[in-house]
C-alpha positions, 0 to 999 in steps of 0.5 A: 233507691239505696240497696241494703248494706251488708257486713261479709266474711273474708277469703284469702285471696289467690296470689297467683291467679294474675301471674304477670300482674303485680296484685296489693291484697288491702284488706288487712292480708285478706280481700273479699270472696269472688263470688260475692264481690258484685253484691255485697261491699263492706269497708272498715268503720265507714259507711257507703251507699251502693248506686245501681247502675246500668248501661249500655256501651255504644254511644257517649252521654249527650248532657252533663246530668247523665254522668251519675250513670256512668259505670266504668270510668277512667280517671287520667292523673296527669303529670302536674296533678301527681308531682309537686311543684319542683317536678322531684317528688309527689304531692301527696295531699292532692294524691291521697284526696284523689285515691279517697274520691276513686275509692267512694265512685269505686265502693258505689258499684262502679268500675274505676280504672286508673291512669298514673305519671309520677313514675319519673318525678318520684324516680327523679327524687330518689336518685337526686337522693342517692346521687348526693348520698353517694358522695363521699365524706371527705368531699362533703365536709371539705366542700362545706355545708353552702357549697354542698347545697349547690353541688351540681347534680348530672341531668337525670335521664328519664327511662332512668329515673321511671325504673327507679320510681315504679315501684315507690309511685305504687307502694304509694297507691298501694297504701293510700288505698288500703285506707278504703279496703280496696285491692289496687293492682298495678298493670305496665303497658307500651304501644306494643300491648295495643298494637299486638293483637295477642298482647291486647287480648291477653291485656283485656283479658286481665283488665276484665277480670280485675274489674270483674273481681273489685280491684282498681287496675292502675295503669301507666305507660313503661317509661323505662322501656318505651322508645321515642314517640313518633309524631306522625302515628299517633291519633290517625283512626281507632286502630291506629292510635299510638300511646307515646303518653298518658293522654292517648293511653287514656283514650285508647285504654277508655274505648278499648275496655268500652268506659262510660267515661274518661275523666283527664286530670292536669293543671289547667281549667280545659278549653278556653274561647280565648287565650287562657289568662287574659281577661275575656277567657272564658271555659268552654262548658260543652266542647263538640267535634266540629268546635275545633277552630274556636279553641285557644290552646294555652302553654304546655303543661309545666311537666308530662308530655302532652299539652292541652291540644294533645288531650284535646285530640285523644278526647276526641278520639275517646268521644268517637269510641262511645267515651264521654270525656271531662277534661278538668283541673286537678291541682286547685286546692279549692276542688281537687278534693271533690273534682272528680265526684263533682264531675261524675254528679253532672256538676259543671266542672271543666270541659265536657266533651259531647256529640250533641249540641244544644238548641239554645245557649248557655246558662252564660250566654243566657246570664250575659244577654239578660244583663245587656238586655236589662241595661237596655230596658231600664233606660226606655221610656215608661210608655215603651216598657208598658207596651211591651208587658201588656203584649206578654198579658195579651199572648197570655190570652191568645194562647190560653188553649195551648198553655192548658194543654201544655199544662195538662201533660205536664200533671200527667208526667208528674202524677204519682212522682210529685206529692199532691201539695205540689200537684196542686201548685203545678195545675194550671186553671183559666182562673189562674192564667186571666189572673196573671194576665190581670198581674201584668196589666197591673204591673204595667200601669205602675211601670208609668211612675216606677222607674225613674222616679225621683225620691229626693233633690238635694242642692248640695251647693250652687250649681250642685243639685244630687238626685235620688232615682229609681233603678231595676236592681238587675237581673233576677233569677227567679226559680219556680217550683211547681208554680206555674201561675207566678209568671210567664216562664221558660221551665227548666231545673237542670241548670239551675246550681249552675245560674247560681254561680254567675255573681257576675250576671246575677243580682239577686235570686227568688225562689218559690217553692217549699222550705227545702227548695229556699235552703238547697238554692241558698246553699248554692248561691255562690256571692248572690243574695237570695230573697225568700221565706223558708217557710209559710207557718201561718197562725190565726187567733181566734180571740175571746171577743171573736165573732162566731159567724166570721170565725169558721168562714175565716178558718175555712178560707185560710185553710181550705181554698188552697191549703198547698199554698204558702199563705194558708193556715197551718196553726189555729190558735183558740183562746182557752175561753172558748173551749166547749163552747158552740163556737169551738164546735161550730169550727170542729164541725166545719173542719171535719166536713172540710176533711181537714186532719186536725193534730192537737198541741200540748195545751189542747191535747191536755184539754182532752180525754180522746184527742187527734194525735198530738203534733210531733211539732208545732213549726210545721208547714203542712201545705195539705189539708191539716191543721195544728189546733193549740189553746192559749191563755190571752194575747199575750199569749198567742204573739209570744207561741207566734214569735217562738213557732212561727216563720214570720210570713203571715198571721191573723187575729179573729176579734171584735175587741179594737183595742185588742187587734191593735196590740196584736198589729202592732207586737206580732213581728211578721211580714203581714198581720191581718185583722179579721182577714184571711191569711190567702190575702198575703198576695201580691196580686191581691195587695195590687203589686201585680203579677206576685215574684216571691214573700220575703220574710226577712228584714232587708230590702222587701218585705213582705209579697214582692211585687214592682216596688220590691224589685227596685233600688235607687242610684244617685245623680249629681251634676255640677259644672266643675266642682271638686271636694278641695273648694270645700275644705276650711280654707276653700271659697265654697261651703255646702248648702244640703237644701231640700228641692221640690220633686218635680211630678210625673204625668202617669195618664 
C-alpha cells in the first residue's frame, strides 16, 4: 500500500536544541517542522514512495525475505569501502552512491543511522599535504622535481591524522546529503560513552531524538582520543562489550538503539566454506550461532582495524541483542551502487546472520544435487528410468485424497488475494490429477526410445565411426504459477530469483504462468536461457465457407471449457460476409449465454450503431470469460491481423474450403495452426508428449507444448583406435570417407 505524497511548508530549525551534537540543516538553510516530520516527506524535484512499517523489538528476523520490514537500520562503512585504494583519500563515487541508497531507505519511512572510518585516511591525505606544503622554496627547487616526488614523508600518527580529517570526512557527508534533503548529524563516541551509565543515557537520549526529528545520525569512534584496544574485554556478554573499532561499535550501537538491523559494509564477499579465493570457496548464504567451526577466515582487511573474525563476533553478539545482521561487500563496483537497498529487499546478497535454521538445503545444495543427481539418471538404462516415473504416477494416485486436501487449503489461502483466472489455474480436481498421472505414464512409455537413441552413424574413415545420440539437456528449472496440475511439485517462490543466478547448476528455465511471470523471470535469469511464451493471444477465423453447426461448438470449446488457460480464444475473427447473418447470431447467442463479455474491434464496432465497448486493445490476453470480436476482409486478411496482434502460440480457421485451410496452414507463423479444431488442443498431454512442461513460441530448440522430446538435445561420440587430424593433411596416408551407416534399432516392448 503506497501512502499518498504531500508537498509541506518549512520552519527554521532550532540550532541549539543539541548543544553538544554537531547538526547539517540540508534543506537549503531550512529543515522541516518537528510536528510533522513522521507523516509528511517532501525532497527536491525527486520523487519517493513512503513504505509502511512497523515492528516489534525483541527478536531478530529468521529469513532474508523479512528485511523489507525492517525500520531502524545500521548500515556499518568499513574503512576499505570509504577510503581508496592508496589508504590517503576517500572514494567518493562508492560514498556518494552510498549516502544516495541511505537517503532513499531513509525518505521510505525508515530510521538510518550511520557508522563512518574515513577519519584517518582523510586526515592522512591532508596532512601528507600540508607536510609537502611546508617545505620550503628553496628545498624545493634545489631537490628538483624527481627528487621531490620521492621526498620522504614521516609516518603519520593516527590519532593525528583522525583530528585532521574529522571535520572534512563530515563536510563530505554533510553535502552528499543535502543533495536528498536530508539533515545529517555527526555524533564522537569511546568506550567511555557505552560504558558510563550517565553518558549512555545522555547518548541514547540524543540518538532517539534525532531519529525522532528525521536526521541520519552518523557515528564514528573518537580516533583522536580513544586509547589502545585491550584484547581481552571486548565481545565478553552484553554489558560488557568493548568498542576498540567500528565493528563492535556497530554491534553495540544496533542493540543498544533496539535496530532491526545492522548492516557491515567491507571489502570482502562475508563468510566463506573455505579459504577465500580458492576454487571451491563458497558464500556461506545464512550463517548461524553454532556454525562457528565451518568458517574459513581470509586475511585482514587492506585497512581498519578488524578483520573478518572480528565482525563475525560483534555480529554474533548483534544477533544475541534481537539485531539481524548482512555482512556484505561494498567496494564491487558491479553492486555497490544497489548493495544496501538490495540487502534490505531480502536479495541474497552477502552473509545473513539468523538463529533459525532451515529444514532443508539451499537453493545451492539443492542446484548441485539435481546436476549430480541428473548425470546419474541419464546414464540408467531405459527399463530403470521408466520404473521410476510410473512409481511418481502410482503415488499420484495412492495420495489422491491427501494431495486434494492440500489443494483445498491452498484455494482458501488464495481467496480473495489471487485474481479468479488464477484461482482457477490453482484448483485441483480428480480429472486433473488421473490426467497427469496418465502424462507420466505416457512419458514413461516413450522414455524407452528417447534417451540414448542414435540420430545419425558417420564413418568418418577406417575404424573412425562418430555417432549422434541423445542427452537430457541438464537441469531444468521449471517455475509454476498457480498450476498445480503441470507436475508433481515442491511449491515455493520465495527463492526463485535466487535459482535464477545458479548458470552454473542450471541449464535452461521453464516457467508457466502469465505474461508478466515469463518477462520478471527472464529479467532474472542471470546467463541461463529461458524457454517460454510471453503470452497466449490465440485467434479463430471463422471463414466464409465456415459450417455453422461446428463454428459455435468451436467457439464455445475454445473459450469456455477453461478460459483462464493460455490456450483458450482470446480474438474471434468473422469473415465480413457473414455479418447479419443466422450464423453470426447463432454465435452471439451462444456467447451471451455463455456470459462471455464481448469487446468489439475497430472494423466490428464500425459495423454497428449499439456496440460492446471497443477494445482498448487488440494484444490482450484476457485469461477470463472475454472475447475480442474483429471483422476481416478474406484470408489474407485474417494471417496479416494474426501476424501483426497475435503471439504466435496458437490459431485456428473454421472452413469447409480445403484449399483455403491450406493457405492458412501453411502462411500463419504460429507454433500451432489448427483446422476446424479447437484451440484447447495445443496441449502436450493432448499431442500425447506426456505430462505437458511449458509452450515455446520461439523458434530455437522447441516449439510448440513441451513435452519429452522437447527436453532433449544430442552429443557426438567418436571412437578410433589412435587417430589424429596430422595423417589427414595433404600429404598425410589417410583421406576422410563421411559414409552414412545404418542406425541400429531399439527393442521398445
Amino acid at each position: 500500500m503506497l501512502s499518498q505524497v504531500y508537498r509541506c511548508g518549512f520552519q527554521p530549525f532550532n540550532q541549539h536544541l543539541l548543544p553538544w551534537v554537531k547538526c547539517t540543516t540540508v534543506f537549503r538553510s531550512h529543515c522541516i517542522q518537528p510536528s510533522v516530520i513522521r507523516h509528511v516527506r517532501s525532497w527536491s524535484n525527486i520523487p519517493f514512495i513512503t513504505v509502511p512499517l512497523s515492528r516489534t523489538h525483541g527478536k531478530s528476523f529468521a529469513h532474508r525475505s523479512e528485511l523489507k520490514h525492517a525500520k531502524r537500520i545500521v548500515v556499518k562503512l568499513g574503512s576499505a569501502v570509504v577510503t581508496r585504494g592508496d589508504e590517503c583519500g576517500l572514494a567518493l563515487g562508492r560514498l556518494a552512491s552510498i549516502v544516495e541508497q541511505v537517503s532513499v531507505l531513509q525518505n521510505q519511512g525508515r530510521e538510518m543511522m550511520l557508522v563512518t572510518s574515513g577519519a584517518v585516511a582523510f586526515g592522512k591525505q591532508r596532512l601528507r599535504h600540508e607536510i609537502l606544503l611546508s617545505q620550503s622554496v628553496r628545498q624545493a627547487l634545489h631537490s628538483g622535481q624527481n627528487q621531490l616526488k620521492e621526498m620522504a614523508i614521516p609516518v603519520l600518527e593516527a590519532r593525528a591524522c583522525a583530528a585532521a580529517g574529522q571535520s572534512g570526512l563530515m563536510a563530505l557527508y554533510e553535502a552528499m546529503f543535502t543533495q536528498y534533503s536530508i539533515c545529517a548529524a555527526q555524533i564522537l563516541v569511546t568506550n567511555l560513552d557505552f560504558h558510563d551509565e550517565q553518558k549512555r543515557r545522555n547518548l541514547n537520549g540524543t540518538l532517539h531524538e534525532l531519529l525522532r526529528m528525521n536526521i541520519v545520525p552518523i557515528v564514528n569512534t573518537n580516533d583522536a582520543v580513544v586509547p589502545p584496544a585491550e584484547p581481552n574485554s571486548d565481545l565478553q556478554g552484553v554489558n560488557v562489550i568493548s568498542v576498540k573499532d567500528n565493528d563492535s561499535l556497530a554491534a553495540r550501537l544496533a542493540v543498544e538503539m533496539k535496530t532491526d538491523l545492522l548492516i557491515v559494509l567491507s571489502d570482502v564477499e562475508g563468510l566463506f566454506d573455505s579459504p577465500p579465493g580458492s576454487d571451491d570457496a563458497k558464500l556461506i548464504d545464512i550463517f548461524y550461532p553454532g556454525d562457528q567451526q565451518s568458517v574459513t577466515f581470509g586475511t585482514k582487511s587492506r585497512v581498519g582495524m578488524g578483520g573478518m573474525e572480528a565482525k563475525v563476533k560483534a555480529a554474533l553478539w548483534a544477533l544475541q541483542g534481537g539485531t539481524s545482521v548482512v555482512i556484505a561487500n561494498g567496494t564491487h563496483p558491479k553492486v555497490s551502487g544497489h548493495v544496501i537497498t538490495d540487502i534490505v529487499e531480502g536479495k541474497k546478497v552477502g552473509t545473513f546472520f539468523s538463529e533459525v535454521k532451515p529444514a532443508g538445503p539451499t537453493v545451492e545444495q539443492q542446484g548441485e544435487m539435481a546436476r549430480s543427481g541428473g548425470r546419474m539418471l541419464a546414464t540408467l538404462e531405459p527399463e530403470q528410468r521408466a520404473e521410476i516415473i510410473h512409481h511418481l504416477a502410482d503415488l499420484l494416485t495412492d495420495q489422491r485424497d491427501e494431495i486434494l486436501l492440500a489443494n483445498k487449503k491452498d484455494l482458501e489461502e488464495a481467496e480473495g488475494r489471487l485474481a479468479a483466472p488464477l484461482l482457477k489455474r490453482l484448483s485441483l480436481s480428480t480429472s486433473k490429477l488421473n490426467s497427469l498421472a496418465i502424462g507420466l505414464r505416457q512419458i514413461a512409455a516413450s522414455s524407452q526410445d528417447s534417451v540414448g537413441r542414435v540420430l545419425r552413424r558417420t564413418r568418418i574413415a577406417k575404424n573412425l565411426e562418430l555417432e549422434q545420440v541423445t542427452v537430457p539437456i541438464g537441469v531444468l528449472l521449471v517455475i509454476f504459477e498457480s498450476r498445480p496440475d503441470c507436475l508433481p511439485q515442491v511449491n515455493t517462490r520465495e527463492e526463485v530469483e535466487d535459482l535464477c543466478r545458479l548458470d552454473k547448476m542450471i541449464d535452461l528455465i521453464i516457467p508457466r504462468g502469465s505474461s508478466q511471470l515469463v518477462r520478471d523471470i527472464q529479467k532474472a535469469a542471470k546467463g541461463i536461457p529461458v524457454m517460454g511464451h510471453s503470452e497466449g493471444i490465440c485467434h479463430m477465423y471463422v471463414d466464409s465457407e465456415a459450417s455453422v453447426d461446428k463454428v459455435t461448438r468451436l467457439v464455445r470449446d475454445s473459450k469456455c471449457e477453461y478460459p483462464a488457460a493460455c490456450n483458450a480464444l482470446e480474438t474471434l475473427l468473422i469473415h465480413r460476409d457473414l455479418l447479419r447473418t443466422p450464423l453470426f447470431d447463432q454465435i452471439i447467442d451462444m456467447l451471451r449465454v455463455e456470459q462471455v463479455k464481448i469487446h468489439a474491434g475497430p472494423k466490428f464496432a464500425s459495423y454497428l450503431t449499439f456496440s460492446p465497448s471497443e477494445v482498448k486493445s487488440l494484444r490482450t490476453e484476457y485469461g477470463d470469460l472475454e472475447l475480442c470480436i474483429e471483422v476481416v476482409d478474406n484470408v489474407q486478411d485474417a494471417i496479416d491481423h494474426i501476424h501483426k496482434y497475435g503471439s504466435s502460440h496458437t490459431d485456428v480457421i473454421v472452413t469447409e474450403d480445403e484449399n483455403t485451410a491450406e493457405f492458412f496452414l501453411q502462411h500463419v507463423d504460429s507454433a500451432c495452426v489448427f483446422w476446424n479444431a479447437s484451440t484447447r488442443f495445443s496441449d502436450g498431454y493432448r499431442f500425447g508428449l506426456g505430462a505437458e512442461v511449458g509452450i515455446s513460441t520461439s523458434r530455437i530448440h522447441a516449439r510448440g507444448p513441451v513435452g519429452l522430446e522437447g527436453l532433449l538435445t544430442t552429443k557426438w561420440l567418436l571412437r578410433g583406435k589412435d587417430h589424429v587430424v596430422s595423417d589427414f593433411s595433404e600429404h598425410g596416408s589417410l583421406k576422410y570417407l563421411h559414409e552414412n551407416l545404418p542406425i541400429p534399432q531399439r527393442n521398445t516392448n
